[in-house]
C-alpha positions as CSV (number, residue, x, y, z in Angstrom):
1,X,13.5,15.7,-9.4
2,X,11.1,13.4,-8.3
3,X,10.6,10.1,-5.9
4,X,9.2,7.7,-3.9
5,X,9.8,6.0,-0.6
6,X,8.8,2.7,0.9
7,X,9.4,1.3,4.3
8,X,9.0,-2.0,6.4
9,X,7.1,-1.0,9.1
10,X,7.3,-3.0,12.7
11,X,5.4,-1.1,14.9
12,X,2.8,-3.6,14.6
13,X,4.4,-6.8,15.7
14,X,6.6,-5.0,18.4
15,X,2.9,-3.5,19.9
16,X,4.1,-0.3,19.4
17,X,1.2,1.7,17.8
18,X,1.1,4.5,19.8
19,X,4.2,5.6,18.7
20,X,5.2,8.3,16.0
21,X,7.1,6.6,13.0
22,X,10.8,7.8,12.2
23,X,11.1,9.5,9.3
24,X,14.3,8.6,6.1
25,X,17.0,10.2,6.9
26,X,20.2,10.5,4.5
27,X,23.4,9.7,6.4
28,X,26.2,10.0,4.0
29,X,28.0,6.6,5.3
30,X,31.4,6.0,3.7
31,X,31.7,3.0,1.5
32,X,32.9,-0.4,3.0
33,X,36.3,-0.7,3.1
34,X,35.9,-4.4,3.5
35,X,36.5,-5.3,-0.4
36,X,35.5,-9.1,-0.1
37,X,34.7,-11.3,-3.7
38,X,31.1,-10.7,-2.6
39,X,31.5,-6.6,-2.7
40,X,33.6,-6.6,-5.9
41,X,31.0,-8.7,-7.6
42,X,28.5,-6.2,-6.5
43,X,30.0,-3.6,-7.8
44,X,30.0,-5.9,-11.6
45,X,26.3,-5.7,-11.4
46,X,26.1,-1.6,-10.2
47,X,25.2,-1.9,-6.5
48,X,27.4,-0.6,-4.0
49,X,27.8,-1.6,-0.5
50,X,27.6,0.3,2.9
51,X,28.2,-0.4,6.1
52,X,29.0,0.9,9.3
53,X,31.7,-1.3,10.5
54,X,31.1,-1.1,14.4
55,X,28.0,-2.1,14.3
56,X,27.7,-4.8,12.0
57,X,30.1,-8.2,11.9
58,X,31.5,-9.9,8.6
59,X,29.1,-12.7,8.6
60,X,26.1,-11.1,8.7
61,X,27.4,-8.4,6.0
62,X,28.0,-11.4,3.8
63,X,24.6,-12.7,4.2
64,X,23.1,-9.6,2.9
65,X,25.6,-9.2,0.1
66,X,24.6,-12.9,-1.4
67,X,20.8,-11.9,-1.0
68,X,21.8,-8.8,-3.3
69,X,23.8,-10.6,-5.6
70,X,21.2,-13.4,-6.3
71,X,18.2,-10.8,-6.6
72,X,20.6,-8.3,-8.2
73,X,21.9,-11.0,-10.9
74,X,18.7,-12.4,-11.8
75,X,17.2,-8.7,-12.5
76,X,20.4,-7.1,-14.2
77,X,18.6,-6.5,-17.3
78,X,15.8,-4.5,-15.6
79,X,18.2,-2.0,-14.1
80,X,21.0,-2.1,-16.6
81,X,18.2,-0.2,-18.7
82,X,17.1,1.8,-15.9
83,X,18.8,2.3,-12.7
84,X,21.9,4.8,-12.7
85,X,23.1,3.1,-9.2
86,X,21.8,1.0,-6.4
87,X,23.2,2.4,-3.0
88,X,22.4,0.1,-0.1
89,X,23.6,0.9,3.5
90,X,23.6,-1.5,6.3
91,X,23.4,-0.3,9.9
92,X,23.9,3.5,10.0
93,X,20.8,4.8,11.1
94,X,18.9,3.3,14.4
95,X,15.3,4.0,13.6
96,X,14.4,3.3,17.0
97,X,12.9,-0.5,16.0
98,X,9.8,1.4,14.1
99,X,11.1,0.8,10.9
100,X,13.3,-1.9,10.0
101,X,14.2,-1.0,6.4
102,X,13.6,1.6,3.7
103,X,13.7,2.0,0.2
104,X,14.1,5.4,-1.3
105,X,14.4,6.6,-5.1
106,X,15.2,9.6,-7.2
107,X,14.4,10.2,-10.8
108,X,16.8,12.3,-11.9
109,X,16.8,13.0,-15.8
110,X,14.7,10.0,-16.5
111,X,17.5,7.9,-14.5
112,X,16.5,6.3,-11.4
113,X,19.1,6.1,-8.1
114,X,18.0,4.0,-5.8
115,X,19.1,4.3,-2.0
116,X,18.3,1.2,0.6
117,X,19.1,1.5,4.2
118,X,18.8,-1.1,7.2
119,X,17.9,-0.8,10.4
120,X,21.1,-0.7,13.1
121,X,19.8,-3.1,15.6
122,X,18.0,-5.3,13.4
123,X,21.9,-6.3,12.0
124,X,23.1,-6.2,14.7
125,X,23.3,-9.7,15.3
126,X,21.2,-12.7,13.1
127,X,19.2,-13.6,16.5
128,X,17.8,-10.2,16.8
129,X,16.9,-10.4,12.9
130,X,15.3,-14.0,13.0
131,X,13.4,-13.1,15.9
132,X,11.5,-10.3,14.2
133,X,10.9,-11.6,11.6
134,X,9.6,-14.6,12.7
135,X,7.1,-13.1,14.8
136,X,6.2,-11.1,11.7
137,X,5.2,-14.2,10.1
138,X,3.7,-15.8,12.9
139,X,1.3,-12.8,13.7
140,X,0.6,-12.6,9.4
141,X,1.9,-8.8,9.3
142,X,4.8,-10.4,7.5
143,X,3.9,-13.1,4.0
144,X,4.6,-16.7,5.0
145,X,7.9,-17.9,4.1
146,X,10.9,-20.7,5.0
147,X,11.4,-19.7,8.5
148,X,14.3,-22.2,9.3
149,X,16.3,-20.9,6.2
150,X,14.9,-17.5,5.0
151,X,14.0,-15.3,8.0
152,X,17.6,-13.7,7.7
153,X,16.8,-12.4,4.1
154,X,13.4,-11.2,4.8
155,X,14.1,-7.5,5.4
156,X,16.6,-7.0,2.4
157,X,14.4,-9.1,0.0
158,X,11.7,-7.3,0.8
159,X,13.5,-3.9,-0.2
160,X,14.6,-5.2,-2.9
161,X,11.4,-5.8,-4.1
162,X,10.6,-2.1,-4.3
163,X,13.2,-1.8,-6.2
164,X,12.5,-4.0,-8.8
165,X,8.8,-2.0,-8.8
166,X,10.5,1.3,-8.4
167,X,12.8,0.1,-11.6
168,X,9.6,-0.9,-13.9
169,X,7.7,2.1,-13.2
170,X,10.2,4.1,-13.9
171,X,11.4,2.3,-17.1
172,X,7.7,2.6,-18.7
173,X,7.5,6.4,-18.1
174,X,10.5,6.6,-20.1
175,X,9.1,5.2,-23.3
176,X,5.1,6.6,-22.1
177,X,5.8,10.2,-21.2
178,X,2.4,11.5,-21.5
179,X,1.6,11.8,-18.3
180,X,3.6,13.4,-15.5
181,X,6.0,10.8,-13.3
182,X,3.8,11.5,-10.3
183,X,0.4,10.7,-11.8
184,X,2.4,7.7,-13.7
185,X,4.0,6.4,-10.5
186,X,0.2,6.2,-8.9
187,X,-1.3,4.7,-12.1
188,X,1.1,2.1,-12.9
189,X,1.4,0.3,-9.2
190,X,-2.4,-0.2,-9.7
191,X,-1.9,-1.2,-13.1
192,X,1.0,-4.4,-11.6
193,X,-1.1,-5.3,-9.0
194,X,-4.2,-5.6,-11.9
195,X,-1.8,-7.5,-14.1
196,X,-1.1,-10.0,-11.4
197,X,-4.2,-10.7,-10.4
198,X,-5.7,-11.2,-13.7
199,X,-2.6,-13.5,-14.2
200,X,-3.8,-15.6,-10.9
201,X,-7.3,-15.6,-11.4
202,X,-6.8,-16.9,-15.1
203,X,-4.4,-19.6,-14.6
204,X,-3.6,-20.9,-10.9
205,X,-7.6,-20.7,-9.3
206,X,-8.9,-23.2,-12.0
207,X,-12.2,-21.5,-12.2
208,X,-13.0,-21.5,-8.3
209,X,-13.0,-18.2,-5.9
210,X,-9.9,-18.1,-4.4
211,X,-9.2,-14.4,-2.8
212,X,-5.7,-15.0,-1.3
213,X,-4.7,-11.9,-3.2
214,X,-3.4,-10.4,-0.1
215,X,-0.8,-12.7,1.7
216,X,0.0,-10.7,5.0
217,X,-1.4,-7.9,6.7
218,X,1.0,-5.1,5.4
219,X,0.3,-6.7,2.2
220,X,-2.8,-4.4,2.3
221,X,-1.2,-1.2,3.2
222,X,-0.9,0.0,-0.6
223,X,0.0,-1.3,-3.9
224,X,3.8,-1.1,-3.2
225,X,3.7,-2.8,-0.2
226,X,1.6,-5.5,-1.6
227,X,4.2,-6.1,-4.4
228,X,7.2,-6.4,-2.0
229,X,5.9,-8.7,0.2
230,X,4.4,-11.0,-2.7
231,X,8.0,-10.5,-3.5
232,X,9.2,-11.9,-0.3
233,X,7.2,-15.3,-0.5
234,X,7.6,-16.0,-4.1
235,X,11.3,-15.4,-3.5
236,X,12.0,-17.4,0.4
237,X,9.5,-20.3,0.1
238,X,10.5,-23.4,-1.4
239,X,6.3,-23.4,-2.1
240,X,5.3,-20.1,-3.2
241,X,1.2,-19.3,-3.2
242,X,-0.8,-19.1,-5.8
243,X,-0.6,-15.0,-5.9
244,X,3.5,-15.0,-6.0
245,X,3.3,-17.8,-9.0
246,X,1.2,-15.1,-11.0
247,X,4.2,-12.6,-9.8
248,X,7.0,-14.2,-10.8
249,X,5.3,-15.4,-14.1
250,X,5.0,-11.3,-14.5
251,X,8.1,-10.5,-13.4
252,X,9.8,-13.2,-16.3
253,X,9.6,-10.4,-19.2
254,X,12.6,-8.6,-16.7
255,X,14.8,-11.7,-15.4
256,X,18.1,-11.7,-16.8
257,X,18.9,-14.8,-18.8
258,X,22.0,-15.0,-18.8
């Protein structure tokens, strides 16, 4: 068994860098009751729902469940072939604001399960979400996006994103098995972020330098985190950069077409 996690860090916008990071934690939060059109059509494409019903309202669930559903749908085909489940839990752990999402996977047998929690207080209400996320953007640790319309869809978009990642990785170690999942998993996150580039540098810089590679500050934590948050702006701005173009031109081998 093997894995990876990812999280959204916001220690850095919230001036907090003195203190420690929470670690993942499992908590084994009963599925929704609440079995709205939105949850059964989530459960069509293989993800299921969490939540923990005191502490987050109907509304904002529903948001979170379209933002699913639209990335969910349009990538069916990638985890169809891959993922064995997509669990996603809203509001059942309070990671003390340092990290506002996570995304965590298993490879079990080849198969990948995919678990992604957010934050408690982040959902608990759309003001406290907008807020951070805006002043994410505004200080660059977050990649520019719609503010107006989007800021509600950053953090699960942004998990998502790993996701998606996690989901290719782990679908071209199944057919290229000659080296182990953990030396794969390293080599192939360099190898999408190559990809990409060589993508952007080829067709959307039209022979000038252009180095906006790198679109926020956590961008340039690691590869992962680079991905997701290209992710973010190619996905929540009605004008994506240059760099997200070359991503989604990438990611069109894995979009469902249906």
């Amino acid at each position: 068994m093997g894995g990876r996690g990812s999280r959204l860090l916001n220690k850095h916008i919230n001036n907090n860098d003195n203190r420690q990071e929470s670690s993942p934690k499992y908590i084994d939060d009963p599925e929704s009751e609440l079995h709205n059109d939105m949850f059964k059509k989530l459960k069509e494409i293989n993800f299921s729902t969490r939540e923990s019903t005191d502490n987050i309202d109907d509304i904002v669930l529903k948001r979170q469940q379209e933002q699913i559903l639209n990335i969910g749908s349009k990538y069916k085909k990638l985890f169809k072939n891959v993922c064995k489940s997509q669990d996603i839990q809203f509001a059942v752990e309070n990671t003390d604001g340092m990290v506002l999402g996570y995304c965590q996977t298993s490879i079990i047998n080849g198969e990948i399960t995919q678990r992604i929690v957010l934050d408690r207080k982040q959902l608990a209400n759309y003001d406290k979400i907008t807020e951070t996320v805006e002043r994410g953007v505004r200080e660059k640790w977050f990649a520019p996006i719609n503010l107006m319309f989007k800021s509600r869809d950053y953090i699960i978009t942004h998990e998502l994103g790993h996701s998606i990642e996690n989901s290719i990785i782990v679908g071209r170690h199944k057919t290229d098995s000659k080296m182990s999942l953990r030396e794969h998993w390293a080599n192939e996150g360099q190898k999408i972020f190559n990809d990409v580039v060589k993508i952007y540098k080829e067709k959307y810089t039209n022979g000038q330098k252009d180095d906006k590679i790198f679109l926020s500050k956590y961008s340039k934590t690691n590869y992962a985190e680079w991905f997701a948050e290209t992710f973010c702006n190619m996905e929540l701005s009605s004008e994506p950069l240059p760099i997200a173009k070359a991503l989604k031109e990438y990611l069109g081998r894995y979009i469902n077409e249906d």
